[in-house]
N, CA and C atoms as an extended XYZ file, in Angstrom:
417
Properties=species:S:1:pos:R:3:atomname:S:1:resname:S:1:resid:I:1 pbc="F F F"
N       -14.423       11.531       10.555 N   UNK     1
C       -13.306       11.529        9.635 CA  UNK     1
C       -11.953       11.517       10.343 C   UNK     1
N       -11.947       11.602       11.318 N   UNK     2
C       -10.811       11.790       12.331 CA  UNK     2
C       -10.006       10.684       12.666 C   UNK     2
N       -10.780        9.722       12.831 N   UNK     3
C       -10.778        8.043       12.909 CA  UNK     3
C        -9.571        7.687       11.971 C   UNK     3
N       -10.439        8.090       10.247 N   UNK     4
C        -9.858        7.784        9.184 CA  UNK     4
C        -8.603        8.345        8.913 C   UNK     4
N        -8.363        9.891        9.824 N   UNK     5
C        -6.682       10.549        9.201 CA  UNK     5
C        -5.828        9.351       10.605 C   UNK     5
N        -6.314        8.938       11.711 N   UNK     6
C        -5.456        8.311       12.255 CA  UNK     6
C        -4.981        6.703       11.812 C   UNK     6
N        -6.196        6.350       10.988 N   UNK     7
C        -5.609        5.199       10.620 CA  UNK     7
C        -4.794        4.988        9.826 C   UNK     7
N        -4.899        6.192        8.646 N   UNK     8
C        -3.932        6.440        7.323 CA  UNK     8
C        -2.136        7.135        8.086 C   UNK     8
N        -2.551        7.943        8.941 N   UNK     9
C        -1.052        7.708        9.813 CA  UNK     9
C        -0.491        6.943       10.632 C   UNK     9
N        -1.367        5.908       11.303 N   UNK    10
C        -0.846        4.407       11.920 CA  UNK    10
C        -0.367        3.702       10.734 C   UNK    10
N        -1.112        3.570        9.628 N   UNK    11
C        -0.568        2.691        8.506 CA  UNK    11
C         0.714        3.561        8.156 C   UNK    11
N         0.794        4.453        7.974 N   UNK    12
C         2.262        4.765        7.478 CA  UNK    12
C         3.160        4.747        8.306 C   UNK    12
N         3.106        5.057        9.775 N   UNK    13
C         4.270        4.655       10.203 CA  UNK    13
C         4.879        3.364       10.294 C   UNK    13
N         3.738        2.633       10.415 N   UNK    14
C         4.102        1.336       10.593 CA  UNK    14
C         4.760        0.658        9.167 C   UNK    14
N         4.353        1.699        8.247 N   UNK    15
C         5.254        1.132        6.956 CA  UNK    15
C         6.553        1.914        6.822 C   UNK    15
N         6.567        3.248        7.577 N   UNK    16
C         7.860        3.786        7.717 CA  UNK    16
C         9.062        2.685        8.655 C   UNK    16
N         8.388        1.322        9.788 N   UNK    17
C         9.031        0.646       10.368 CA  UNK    17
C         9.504       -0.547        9.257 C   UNK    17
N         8.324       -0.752        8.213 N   UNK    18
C         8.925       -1.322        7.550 CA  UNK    18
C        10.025       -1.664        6.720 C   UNK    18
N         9.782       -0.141        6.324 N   UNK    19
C        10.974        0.370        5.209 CA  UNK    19
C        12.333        0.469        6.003 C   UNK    19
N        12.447        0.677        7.526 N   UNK    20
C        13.652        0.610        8.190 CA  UNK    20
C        13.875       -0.958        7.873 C   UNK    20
N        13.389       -1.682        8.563 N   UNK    21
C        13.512       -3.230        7.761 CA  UNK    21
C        14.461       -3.209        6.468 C   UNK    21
N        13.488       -3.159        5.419 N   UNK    22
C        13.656       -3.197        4.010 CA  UNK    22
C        15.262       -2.405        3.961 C   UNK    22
N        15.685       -1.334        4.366 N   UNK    23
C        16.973       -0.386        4.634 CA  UNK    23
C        17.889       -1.351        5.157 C   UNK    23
N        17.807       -1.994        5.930 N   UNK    24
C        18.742       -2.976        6.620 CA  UNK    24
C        18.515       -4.087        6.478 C   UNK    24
N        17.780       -4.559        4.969 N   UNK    25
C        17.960       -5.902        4.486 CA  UNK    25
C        19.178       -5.257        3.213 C   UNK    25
N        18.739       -3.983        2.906 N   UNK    26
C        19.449       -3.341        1.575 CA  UNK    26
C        21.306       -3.355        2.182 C   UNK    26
N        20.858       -2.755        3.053 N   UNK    27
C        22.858       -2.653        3.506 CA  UNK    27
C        23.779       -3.929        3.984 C   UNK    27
N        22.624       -5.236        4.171 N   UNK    28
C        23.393       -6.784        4.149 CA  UNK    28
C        23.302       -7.632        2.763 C   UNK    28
N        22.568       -6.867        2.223 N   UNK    29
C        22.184       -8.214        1.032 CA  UNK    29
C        23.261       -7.401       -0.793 C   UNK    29
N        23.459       -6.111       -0.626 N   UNK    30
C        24.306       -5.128       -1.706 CA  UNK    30
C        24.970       -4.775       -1.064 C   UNK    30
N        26.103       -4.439       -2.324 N   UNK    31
C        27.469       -4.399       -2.245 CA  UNK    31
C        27.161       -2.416       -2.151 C   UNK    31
N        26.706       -1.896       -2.819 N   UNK    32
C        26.645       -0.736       -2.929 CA  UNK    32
C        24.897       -0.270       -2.183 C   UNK    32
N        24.253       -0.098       -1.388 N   UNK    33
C        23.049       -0.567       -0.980 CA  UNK    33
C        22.445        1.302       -1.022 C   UNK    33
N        23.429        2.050       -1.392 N   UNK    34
C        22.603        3.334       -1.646 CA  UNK    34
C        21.267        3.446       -2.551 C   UNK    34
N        21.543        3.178       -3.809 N   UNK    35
C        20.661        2.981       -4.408 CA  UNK    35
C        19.359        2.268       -4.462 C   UNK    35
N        19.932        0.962       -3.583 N   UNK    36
C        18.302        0.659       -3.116 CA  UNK    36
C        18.139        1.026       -1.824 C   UNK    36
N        18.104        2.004       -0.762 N   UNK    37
C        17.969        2.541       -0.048 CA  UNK    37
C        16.913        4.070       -0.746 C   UNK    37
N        17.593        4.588       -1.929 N   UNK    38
C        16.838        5.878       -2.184 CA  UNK    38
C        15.619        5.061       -2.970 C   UNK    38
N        15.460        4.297       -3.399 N   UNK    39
C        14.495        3.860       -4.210 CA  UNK    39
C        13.556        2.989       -3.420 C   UNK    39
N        13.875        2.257       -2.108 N   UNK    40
C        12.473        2.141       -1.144 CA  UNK    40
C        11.980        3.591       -0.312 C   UNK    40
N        12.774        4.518        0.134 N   UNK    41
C        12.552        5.673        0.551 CA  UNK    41
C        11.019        6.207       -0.840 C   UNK    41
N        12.288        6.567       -2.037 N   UNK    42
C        11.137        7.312       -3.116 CA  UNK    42
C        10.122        6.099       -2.769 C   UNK    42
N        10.130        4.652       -3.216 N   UNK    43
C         8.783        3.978       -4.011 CA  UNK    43
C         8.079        4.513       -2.361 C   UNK    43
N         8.045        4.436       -1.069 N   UNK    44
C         7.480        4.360       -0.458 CA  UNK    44
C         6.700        6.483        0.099 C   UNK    44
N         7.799        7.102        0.039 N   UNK    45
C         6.846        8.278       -0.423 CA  UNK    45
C         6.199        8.363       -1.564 C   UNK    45
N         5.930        7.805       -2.264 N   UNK    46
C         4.678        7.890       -3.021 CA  UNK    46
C         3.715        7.007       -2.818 C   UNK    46
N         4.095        6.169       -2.421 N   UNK    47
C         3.086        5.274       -2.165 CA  UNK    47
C         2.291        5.868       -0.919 C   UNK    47
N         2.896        6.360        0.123 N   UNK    48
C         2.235        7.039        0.934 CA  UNK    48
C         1.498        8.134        0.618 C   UNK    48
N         1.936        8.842       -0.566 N   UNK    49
C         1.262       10.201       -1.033 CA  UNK    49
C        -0.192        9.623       -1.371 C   UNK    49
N         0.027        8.210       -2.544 N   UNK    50
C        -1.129        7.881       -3.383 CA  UNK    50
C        -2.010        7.189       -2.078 C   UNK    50
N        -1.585        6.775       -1.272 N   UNK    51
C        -2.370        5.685        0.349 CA  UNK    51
C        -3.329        7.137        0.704 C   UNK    51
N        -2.629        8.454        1.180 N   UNK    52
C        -3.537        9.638        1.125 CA  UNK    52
C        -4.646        9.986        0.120 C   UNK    52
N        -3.847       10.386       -0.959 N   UNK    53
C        -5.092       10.729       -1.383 CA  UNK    53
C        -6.110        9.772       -2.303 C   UNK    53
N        -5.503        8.620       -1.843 N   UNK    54
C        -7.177        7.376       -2.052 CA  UNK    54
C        -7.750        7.521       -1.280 C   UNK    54
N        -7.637        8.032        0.389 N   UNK    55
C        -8.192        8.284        1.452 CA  UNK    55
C        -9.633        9.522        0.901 C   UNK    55
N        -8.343       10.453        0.775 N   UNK    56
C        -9.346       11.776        0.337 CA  UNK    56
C        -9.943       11.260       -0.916 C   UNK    56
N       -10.054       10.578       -1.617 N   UNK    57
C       -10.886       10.094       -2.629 CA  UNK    57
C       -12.428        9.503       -2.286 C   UNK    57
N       -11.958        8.663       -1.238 N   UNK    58
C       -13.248        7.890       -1.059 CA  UNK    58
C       -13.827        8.745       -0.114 C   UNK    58
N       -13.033        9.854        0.553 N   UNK    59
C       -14.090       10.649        1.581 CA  UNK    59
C       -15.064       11.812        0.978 C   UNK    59
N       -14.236       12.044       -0.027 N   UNK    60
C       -15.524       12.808       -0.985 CA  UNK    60
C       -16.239       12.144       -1.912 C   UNK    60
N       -15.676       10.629       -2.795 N   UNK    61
C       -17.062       10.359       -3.274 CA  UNK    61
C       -17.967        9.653       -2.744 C   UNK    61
N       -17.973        9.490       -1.141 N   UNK    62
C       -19.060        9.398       -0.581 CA  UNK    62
C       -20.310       10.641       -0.423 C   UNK    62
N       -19.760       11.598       -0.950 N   UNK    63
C       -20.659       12.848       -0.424 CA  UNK    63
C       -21.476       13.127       -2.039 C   UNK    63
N       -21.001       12.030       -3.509 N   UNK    64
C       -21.416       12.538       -4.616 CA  UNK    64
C       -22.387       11.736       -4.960 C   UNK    64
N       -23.096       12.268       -5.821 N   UNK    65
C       -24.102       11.514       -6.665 CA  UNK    65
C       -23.418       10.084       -6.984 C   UNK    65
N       -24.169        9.375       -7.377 N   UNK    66
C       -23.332        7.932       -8.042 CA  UNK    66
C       -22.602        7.842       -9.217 C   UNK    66
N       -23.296        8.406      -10.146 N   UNK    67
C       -22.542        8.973      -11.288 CA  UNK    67
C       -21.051        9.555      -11.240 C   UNK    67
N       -21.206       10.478      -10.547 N   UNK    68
C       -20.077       11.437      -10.504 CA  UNK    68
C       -19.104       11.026       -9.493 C   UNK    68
N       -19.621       10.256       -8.559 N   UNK    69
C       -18.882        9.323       -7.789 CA  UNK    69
C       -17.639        8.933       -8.253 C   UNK    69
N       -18.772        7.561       -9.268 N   UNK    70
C       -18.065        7.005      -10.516 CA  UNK    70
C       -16.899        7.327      -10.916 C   UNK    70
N       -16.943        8.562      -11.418 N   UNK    71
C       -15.866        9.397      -13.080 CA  UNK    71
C       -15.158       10.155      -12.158 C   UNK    71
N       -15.730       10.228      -10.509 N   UNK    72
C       -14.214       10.652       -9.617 CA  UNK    72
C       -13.176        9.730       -9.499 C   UNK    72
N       -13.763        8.943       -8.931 N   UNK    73
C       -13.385        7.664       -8.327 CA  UNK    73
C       -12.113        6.760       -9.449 C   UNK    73
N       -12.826        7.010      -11.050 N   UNK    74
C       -11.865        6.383      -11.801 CA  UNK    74
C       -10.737        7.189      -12.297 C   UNK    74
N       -11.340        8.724      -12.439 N   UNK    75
C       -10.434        9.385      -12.960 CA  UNK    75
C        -9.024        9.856      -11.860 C   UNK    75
N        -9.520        9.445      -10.128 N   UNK    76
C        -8.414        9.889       -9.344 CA  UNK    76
C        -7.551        8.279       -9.209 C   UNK    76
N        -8.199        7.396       -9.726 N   UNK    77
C        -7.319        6.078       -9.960 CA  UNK    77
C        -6.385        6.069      -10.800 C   UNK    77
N        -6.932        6.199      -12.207 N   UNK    78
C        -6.194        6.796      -13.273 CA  UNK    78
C        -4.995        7.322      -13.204 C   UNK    78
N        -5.364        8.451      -12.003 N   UNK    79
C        -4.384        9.396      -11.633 CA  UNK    79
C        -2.437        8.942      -10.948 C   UNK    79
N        -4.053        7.840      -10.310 N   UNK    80
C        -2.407        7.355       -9.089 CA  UNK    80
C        -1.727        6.114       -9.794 C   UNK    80
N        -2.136        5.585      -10.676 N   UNK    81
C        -1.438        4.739      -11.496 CA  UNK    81
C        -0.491        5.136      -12.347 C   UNK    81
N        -1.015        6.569      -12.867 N   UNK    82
C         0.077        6.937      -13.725 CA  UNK    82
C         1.200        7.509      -12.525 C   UNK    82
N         0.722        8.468      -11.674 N   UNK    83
C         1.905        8.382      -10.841 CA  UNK    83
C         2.815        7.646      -10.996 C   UNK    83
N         2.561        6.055      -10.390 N   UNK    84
C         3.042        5.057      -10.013 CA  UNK    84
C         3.834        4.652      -11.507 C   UNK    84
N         3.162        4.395      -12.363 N   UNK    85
C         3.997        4.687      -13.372 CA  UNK    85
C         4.935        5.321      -14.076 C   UNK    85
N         4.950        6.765      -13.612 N   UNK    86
C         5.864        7.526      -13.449 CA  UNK    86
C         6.908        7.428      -13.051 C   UNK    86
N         7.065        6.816      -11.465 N   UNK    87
C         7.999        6.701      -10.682 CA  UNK    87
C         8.366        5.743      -11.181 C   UNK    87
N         8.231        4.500      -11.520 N   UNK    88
C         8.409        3.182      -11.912 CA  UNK    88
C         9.686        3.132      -12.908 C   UNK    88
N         9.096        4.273      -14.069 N   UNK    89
C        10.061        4.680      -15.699 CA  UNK    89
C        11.270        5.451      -14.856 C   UNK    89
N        10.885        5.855      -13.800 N   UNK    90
C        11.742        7.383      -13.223 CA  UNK    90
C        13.129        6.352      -12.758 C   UNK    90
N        12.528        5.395      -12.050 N   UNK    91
C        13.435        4.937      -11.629 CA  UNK    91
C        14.183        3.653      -12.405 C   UNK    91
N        13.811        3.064      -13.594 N   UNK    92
C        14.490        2.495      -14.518 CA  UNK    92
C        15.540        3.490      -15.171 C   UNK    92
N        15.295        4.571      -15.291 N   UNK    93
C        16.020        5.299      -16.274 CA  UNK    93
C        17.384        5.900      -15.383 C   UNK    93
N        16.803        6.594      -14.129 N   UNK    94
C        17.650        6.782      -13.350 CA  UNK    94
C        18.597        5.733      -12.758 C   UNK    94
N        20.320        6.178      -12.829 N   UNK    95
C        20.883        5.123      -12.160 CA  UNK    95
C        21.336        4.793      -10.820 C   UNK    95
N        20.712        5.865       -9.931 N   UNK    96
C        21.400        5.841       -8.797 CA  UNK    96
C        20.173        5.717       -7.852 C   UNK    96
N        18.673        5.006       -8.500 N   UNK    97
C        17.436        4.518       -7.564 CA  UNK    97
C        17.591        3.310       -8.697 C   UNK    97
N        17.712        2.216       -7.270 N   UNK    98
C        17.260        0.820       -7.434 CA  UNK    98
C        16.007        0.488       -7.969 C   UNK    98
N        15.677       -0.289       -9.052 N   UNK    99
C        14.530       -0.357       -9.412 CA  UNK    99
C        13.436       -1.431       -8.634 C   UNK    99
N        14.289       -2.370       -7.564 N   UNK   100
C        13.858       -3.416       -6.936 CA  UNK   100
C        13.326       -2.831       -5.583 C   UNK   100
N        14.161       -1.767       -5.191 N   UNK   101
C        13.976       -0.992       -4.158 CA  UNK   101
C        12.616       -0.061       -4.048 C   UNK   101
N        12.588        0.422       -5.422 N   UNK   102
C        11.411        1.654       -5.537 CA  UNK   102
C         9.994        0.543       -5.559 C   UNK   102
N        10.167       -0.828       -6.256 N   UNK   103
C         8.762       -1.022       -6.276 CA  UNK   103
C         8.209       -1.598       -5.010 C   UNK   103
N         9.714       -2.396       -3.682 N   UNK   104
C         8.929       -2.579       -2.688 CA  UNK   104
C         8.388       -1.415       -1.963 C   UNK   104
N         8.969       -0.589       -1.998 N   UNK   105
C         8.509        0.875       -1.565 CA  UNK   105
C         7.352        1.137       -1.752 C   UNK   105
N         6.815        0.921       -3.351 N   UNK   106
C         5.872        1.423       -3.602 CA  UNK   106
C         4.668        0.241       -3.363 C   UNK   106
N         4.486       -0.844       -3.332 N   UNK   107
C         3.809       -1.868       -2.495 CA  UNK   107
C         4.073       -2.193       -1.392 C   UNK   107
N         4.497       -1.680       -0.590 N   UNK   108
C         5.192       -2.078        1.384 CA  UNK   108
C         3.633       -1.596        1.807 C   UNK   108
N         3.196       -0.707        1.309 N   UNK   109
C         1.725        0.214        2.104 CA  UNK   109
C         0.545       -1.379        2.124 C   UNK   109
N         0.655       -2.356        0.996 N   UNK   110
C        -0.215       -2.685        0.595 CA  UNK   110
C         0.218       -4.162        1.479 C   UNK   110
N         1.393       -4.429        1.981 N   UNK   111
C         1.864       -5.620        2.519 CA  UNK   111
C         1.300       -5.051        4.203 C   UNK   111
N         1.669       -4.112        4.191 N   UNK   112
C         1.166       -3.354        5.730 CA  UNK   112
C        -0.527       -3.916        6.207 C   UNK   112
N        -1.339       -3.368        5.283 N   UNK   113
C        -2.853       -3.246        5.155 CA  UNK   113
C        -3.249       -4.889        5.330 C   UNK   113
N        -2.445       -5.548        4.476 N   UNK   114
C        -2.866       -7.011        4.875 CA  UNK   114
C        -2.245       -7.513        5.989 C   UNK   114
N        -1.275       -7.001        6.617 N   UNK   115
C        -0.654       -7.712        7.891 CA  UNK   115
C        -1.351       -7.610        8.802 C   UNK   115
N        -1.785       -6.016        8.800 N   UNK   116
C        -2.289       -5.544       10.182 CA  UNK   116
C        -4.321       -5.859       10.120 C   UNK   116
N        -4.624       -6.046        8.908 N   UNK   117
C        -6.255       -6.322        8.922 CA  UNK   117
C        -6.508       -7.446        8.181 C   UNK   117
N        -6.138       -8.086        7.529 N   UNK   118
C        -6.669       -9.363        7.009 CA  UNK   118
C        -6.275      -10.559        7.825 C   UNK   118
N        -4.719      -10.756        7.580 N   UNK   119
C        -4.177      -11.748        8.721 CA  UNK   119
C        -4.263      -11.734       10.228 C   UNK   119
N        -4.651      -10.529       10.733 N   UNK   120
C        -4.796      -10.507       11.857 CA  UNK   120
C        -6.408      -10.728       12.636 C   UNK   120
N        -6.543      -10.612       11.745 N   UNK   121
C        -8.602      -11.358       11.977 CA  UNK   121
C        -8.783      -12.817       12.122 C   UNK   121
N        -8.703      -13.298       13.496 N   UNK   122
C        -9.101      -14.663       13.517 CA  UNK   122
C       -10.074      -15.077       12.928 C   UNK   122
N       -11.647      -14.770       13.014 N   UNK   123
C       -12.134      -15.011       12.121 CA  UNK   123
C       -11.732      -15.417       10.770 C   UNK   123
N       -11.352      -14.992       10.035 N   UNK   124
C       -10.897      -14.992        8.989 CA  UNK   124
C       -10.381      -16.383        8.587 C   UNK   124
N        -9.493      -16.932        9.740 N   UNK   125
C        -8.901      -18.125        9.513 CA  UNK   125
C        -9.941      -19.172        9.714 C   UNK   125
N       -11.004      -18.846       10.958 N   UNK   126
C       -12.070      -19.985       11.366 CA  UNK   126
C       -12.686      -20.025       10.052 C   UNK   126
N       -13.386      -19.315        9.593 N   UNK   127
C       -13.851      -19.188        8.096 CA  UNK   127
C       -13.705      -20.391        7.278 C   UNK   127
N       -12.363      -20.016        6.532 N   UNK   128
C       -11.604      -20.967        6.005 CA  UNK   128
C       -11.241      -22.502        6.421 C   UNK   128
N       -10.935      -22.710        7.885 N   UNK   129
C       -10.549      -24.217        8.321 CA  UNK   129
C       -12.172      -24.796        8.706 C   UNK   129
N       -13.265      -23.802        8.652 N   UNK   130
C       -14.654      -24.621        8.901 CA  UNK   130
C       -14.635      -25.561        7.719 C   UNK   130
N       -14.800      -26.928        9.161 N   UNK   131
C       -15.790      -27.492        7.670 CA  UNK   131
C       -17.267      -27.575        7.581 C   UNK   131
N       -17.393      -28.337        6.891 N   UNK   132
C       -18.915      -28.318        6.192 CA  UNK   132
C       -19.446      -29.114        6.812 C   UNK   132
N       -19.530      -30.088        7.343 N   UNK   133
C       -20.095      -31.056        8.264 CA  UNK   133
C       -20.388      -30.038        9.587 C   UNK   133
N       -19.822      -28.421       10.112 N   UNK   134
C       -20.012      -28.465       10.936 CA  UNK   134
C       -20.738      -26.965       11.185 C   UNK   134
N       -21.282      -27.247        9.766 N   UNK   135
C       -22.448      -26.173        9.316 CA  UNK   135
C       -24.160      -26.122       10.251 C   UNK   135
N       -24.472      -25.507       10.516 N   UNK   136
C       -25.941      -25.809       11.392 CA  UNK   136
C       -27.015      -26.153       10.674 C   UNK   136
N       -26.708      -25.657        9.428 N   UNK   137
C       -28.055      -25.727        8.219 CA  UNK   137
C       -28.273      -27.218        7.683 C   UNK   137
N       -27.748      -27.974        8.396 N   UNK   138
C       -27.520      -29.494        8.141 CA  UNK   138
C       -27.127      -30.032        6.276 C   UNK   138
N       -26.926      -28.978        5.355 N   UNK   139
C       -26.677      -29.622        3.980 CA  UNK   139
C       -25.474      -30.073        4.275 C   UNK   139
């Protein structure tokens, strides 16, 4: 399990580098850039909160029956959506968090995860540019 708390803190810092990014696209691209500054900060602490405890989610319903797995598994989803929803209304209503700001915040975790493991798998690309002529199974 040790593996797993270091990867969930490599992924966040590396989205904490992001969000410096995202901070210094905010202070060239707005006139007033506070507001979307507090609102990638918030969207992205939560998003890091909910990146945790999906972690701790799947590390205990590996240890449950299937069933109960299940009605963990959906009901701690449930959970982090409404979060996310939460923050989402929190920050429409509020005027001094950017609402453009909070939601890259709150998806930066998920731009991270594909940078650093999907796109970065060569495989992945051979996959895709194989063709079919150069299949072994001769169809």
């Amino acid at each position: 399990m040790d593996s797993v708390r270091q990867l969930e803190f490599r992924l966040i810092k590396i989205m904490g580098v992001f969000d410096l990014v995202l901070v210094g696209i905010g202070l060239l691209f707005f006139k007033e850039p506070w507001a979307f500054i507090i609102g990638v900060v918030f969207g992205s602490a939560i998003a890091a909160l909910n990146f945790l405890q999906l972690g701790n989610t799947l590390t205990r319903a590996v240890t449950l029956p299937p069933k109960q797995a299940q009605a963990y598994t959906t009901t701690q989803y449930f959970i982090r959506f409404l979060i996310s929803g939460v923050v989402i209304a929190l920050s429409i209503k509020a005027p001094y968090i950017n609402v453009l700001g909070t939601v890259l915040g709150l998806v930066s975790i998920k731009f991270i995860i594909l940078a650093t493991h999907l796109f970065n798998d060569k495989t992945y690309y051979k996959n895709i540019f194989k063709r079919k002529e150069d299949e072994s199974n001769g169809h």
